[in-house]
C-alpha positions in Angstrom: 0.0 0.0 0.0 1.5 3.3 -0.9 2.4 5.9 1.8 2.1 9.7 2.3 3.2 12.2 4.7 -0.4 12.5 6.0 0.4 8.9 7.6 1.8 10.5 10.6 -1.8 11.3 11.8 -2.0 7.4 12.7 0.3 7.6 15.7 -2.2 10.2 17.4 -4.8 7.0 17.8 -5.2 5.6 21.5 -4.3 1.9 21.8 -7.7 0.6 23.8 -7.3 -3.4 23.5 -9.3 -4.9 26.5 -7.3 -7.4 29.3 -6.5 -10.6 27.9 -8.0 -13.3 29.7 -11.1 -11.6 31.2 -14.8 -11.8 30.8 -16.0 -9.3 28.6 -19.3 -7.6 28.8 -20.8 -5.6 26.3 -23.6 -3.2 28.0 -26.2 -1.6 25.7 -28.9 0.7 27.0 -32.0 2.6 25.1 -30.9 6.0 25.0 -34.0 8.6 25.8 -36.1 5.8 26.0 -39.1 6.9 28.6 -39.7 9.4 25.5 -39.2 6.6 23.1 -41.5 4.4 24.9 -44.1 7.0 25.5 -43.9 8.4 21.9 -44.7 4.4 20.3 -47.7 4.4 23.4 -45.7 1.1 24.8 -48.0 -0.9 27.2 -47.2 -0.5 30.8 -45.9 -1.5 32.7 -44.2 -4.3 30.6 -44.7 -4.6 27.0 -44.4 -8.0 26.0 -43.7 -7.1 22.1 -41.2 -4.6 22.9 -39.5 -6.7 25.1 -39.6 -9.8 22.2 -38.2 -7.1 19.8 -35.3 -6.9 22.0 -34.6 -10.2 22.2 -34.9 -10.6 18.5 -31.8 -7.6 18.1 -29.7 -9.5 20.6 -30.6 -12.6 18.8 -28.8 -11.2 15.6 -25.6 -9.7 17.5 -25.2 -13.5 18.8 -25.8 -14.9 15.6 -23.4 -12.3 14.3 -20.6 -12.7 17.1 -20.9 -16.2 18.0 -17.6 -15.5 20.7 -21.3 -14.4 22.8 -21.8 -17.4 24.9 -24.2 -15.6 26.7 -26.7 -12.7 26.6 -29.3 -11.0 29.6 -31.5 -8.6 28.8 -34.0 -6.8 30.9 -36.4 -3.6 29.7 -34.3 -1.4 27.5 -31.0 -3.5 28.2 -28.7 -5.9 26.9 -25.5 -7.1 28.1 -23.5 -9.7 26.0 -20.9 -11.9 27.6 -17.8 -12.6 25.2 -15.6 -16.1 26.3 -12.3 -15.1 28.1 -10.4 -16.3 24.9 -12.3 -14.3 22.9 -9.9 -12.0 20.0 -12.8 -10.4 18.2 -11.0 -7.2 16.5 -7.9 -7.7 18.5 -10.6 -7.3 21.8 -10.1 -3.3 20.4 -13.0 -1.8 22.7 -13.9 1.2 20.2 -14.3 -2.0 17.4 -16.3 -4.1 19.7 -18.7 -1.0 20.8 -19.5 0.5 18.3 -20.2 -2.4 15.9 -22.0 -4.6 18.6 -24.4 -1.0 18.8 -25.0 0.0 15.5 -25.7 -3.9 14.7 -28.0 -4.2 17.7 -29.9 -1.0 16.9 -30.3 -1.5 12.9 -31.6 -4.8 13.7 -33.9 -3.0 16.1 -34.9 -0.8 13.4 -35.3 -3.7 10.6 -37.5 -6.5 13.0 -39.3 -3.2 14.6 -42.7 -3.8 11.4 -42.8 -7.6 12.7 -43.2 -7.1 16.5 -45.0 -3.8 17.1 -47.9 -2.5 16.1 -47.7 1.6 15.8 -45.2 3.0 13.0 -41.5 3.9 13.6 -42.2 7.8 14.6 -37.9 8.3 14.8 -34.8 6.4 15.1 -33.8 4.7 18.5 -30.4 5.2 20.2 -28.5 3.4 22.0 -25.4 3.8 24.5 -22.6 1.1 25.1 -19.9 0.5 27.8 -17.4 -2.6 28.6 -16.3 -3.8 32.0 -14.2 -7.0 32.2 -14.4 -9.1 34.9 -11.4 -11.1 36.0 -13.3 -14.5 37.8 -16.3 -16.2 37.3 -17.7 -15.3 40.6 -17.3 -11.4 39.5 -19.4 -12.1 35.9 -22.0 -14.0 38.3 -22.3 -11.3 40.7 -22.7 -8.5 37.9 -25.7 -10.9 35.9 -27.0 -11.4 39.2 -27.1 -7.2 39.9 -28.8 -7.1 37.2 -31.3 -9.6 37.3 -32.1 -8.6 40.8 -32.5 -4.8 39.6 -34.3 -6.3 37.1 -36.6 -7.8 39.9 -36.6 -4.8 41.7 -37.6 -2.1 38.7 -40.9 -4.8 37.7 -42.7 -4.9 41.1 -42.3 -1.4 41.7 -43.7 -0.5 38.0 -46.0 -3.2 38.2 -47.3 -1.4 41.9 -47.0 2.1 40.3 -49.2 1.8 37.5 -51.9 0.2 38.9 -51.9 2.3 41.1 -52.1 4.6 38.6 -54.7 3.2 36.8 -57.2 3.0 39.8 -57.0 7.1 39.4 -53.8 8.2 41.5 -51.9 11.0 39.6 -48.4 10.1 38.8 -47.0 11.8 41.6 -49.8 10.5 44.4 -48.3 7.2 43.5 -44.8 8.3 43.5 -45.4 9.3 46.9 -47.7 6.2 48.0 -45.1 4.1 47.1 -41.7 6.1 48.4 -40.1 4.2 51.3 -42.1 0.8 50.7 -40.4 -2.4 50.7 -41.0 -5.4 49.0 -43.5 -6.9 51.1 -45.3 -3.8 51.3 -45.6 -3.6 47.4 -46.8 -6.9 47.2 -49.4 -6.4 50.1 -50.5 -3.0 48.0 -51.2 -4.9 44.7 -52.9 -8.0 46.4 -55.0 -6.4 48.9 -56.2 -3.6 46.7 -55.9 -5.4 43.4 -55.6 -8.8 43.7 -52.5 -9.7 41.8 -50.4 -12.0 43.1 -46.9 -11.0 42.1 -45.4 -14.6 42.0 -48.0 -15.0 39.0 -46.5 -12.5 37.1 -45.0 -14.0 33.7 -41.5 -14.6 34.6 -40.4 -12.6 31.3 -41.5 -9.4 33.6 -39.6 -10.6 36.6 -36.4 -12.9 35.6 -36.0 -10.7 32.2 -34.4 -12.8 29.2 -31.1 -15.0 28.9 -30.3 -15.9 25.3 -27.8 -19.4 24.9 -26.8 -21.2 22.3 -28.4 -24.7 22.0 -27.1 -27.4 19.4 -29.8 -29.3 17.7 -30.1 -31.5 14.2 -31.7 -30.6 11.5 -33.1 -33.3 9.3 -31.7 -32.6 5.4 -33.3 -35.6 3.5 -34.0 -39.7 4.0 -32.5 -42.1 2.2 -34.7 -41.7 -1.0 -33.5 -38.4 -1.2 -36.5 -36.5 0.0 -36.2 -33.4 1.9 -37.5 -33.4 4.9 -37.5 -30.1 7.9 -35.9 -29.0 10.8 -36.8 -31.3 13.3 -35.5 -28.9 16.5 -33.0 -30.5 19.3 -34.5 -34.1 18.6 -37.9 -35.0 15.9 -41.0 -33.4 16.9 -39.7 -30.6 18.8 -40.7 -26.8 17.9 -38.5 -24.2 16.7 -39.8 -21.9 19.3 -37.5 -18.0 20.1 -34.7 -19.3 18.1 -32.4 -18.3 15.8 -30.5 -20.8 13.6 -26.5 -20.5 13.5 -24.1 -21.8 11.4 -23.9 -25.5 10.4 -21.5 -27.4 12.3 -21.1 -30.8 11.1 -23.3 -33.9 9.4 -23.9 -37.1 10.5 -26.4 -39.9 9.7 -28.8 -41.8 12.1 -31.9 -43.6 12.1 -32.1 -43.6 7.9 -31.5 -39.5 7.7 -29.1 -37.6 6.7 -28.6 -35.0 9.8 -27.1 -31.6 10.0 -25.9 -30.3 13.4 -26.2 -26.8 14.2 -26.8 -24.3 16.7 -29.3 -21.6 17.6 -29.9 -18.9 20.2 -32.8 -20.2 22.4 -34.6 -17.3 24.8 -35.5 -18.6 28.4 -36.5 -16.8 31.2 -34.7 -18.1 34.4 -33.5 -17.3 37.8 -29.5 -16.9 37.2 -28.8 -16.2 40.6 -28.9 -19.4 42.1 -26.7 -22.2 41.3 -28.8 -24.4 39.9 -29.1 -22.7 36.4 -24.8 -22.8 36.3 -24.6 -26.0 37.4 -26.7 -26.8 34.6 -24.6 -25.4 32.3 -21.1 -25.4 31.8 -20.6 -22.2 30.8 -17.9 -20.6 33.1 -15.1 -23.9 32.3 
């Protein structure tokens, strides 16, 4: 590649490559998104298709970056785990921002006409940060902040609003609520309104995780006939998933057999140890 004297200019660029050898997390928030929210007349205090649309965008940065082993998203959120070993654009922070934001919010932007049902009124934005975290007890603690704020932000909106809705001003239930602890919320919205919080779709309460999940995928039988995806074994649905790249083929039972992978969308308590133990995901 020819040179100039203008090359100079290079050496005024910051190196900003991320510790080796740490868990990297990839934090993306909605940007102005109370406005956003209010301007697209989202349902309060959870709306289930915005919250799907988010999952979807995630979806595609996981399908995009596969070195995601694992994603949690809660309201306007997202963070996305990267392995330790992971040497996506030399771990360059800038790099892994900004592409990991603008992929997230153009996908936002392109699934936004299958989940919702009010036009796109203006762009969204969103923000991103990086924190690495050096042991697996310090990634579980950070998913578990954020699950537990995630906890924390639903029964209080969840208390709000109906409060709201049985003809308090914003404010009057500001106020009603301020100082209240858990208990007390959950007293307030059974007693006055009969909802039982532990009934709550654990979407609303436990947000989303996103994992990959391998599966086989029926190509044709022996007489050459094509046959469909038959999920993680035959007969099981396709259901929140995204399909990832083929991995290898086999044949079994008289089919031919790819093996692939897919993001799968649960929602789960990952505080506990049950859902690690589960998964070997921190080896």
């Amino acid at each position: 590649m020819a040179k100039s004297k203008f090359e100079y200019v290079k050496g005024f660029e910051m190196s900003d490559s991320c510790l080796p050898n740490t868990w990297l997390v990839l934090r993306l928030d909605g940007r102005g998104f109370h406005r956003f929210a209010m301007a697209h007349n989202f349902a309060k205090p959870n709306d289930i298709l915005a919250l799907n649309l988010m999952n979807k965008a995630a979806s595609a940065v996981m399908q995009e970056f596969q070195d995601i082993f694992i994603a949690y998203g809660q309201s306007d959120e997202f963070s996305f785990i990267f392995k330790r070993s992971t040497n996506l654009f030399g771990r360059r922070a800038s790099k892994l921002l900004s592409t990991v934001v603008s992929l997230f919010s153009a996908s936002y932007v392109f699934y936004w006409s299958q989940f919702m049902k009010t036009p796109l009124l203006y762009p969204p934005a969103f923000d991103s940060r990086i924190v690495l975290y050096p042991s697996a007890k310090n990634l579980r603690d950070y998913l578990s902040w954020r699950q537990a704020d995630c906890h924390i932000n639903n029964l209080y909106n969840t208390c709000f609003w109906s409060l709201v809705e049985s003809g308090l001003k914003n404010e009057e239930a500001q106020k009603r609520l301020n100082g209240t602890e858990s208990s007390q919320k959950n007293e307030i919205l059974f007693n006055e309104f009969g909802i039982n919080y532990n009934n709550e779709p654990e979407q609303f309460k436990k947000g989303s995780v996103l994992l990959w999940e391998n599966y086989h995928e029926k190509i044709q039988s022996n007489d050459g006939s094509s046959v469909g995806d038959s999920g993680n074994d035959p007969g099981k649905a396709n259901t929140e998933s995204a399909v990832g790249d083929s991995v290898m083929e086999s044949t079994r039972e008289g089919f031919t057999f790819r093996k692939r992978k897919r993001v799968v969308v649960s929602h789960v308590d990952i505080i506990g140890d049950s859902f690690w133990d589960n998964n070997n995901l921190l080896d």
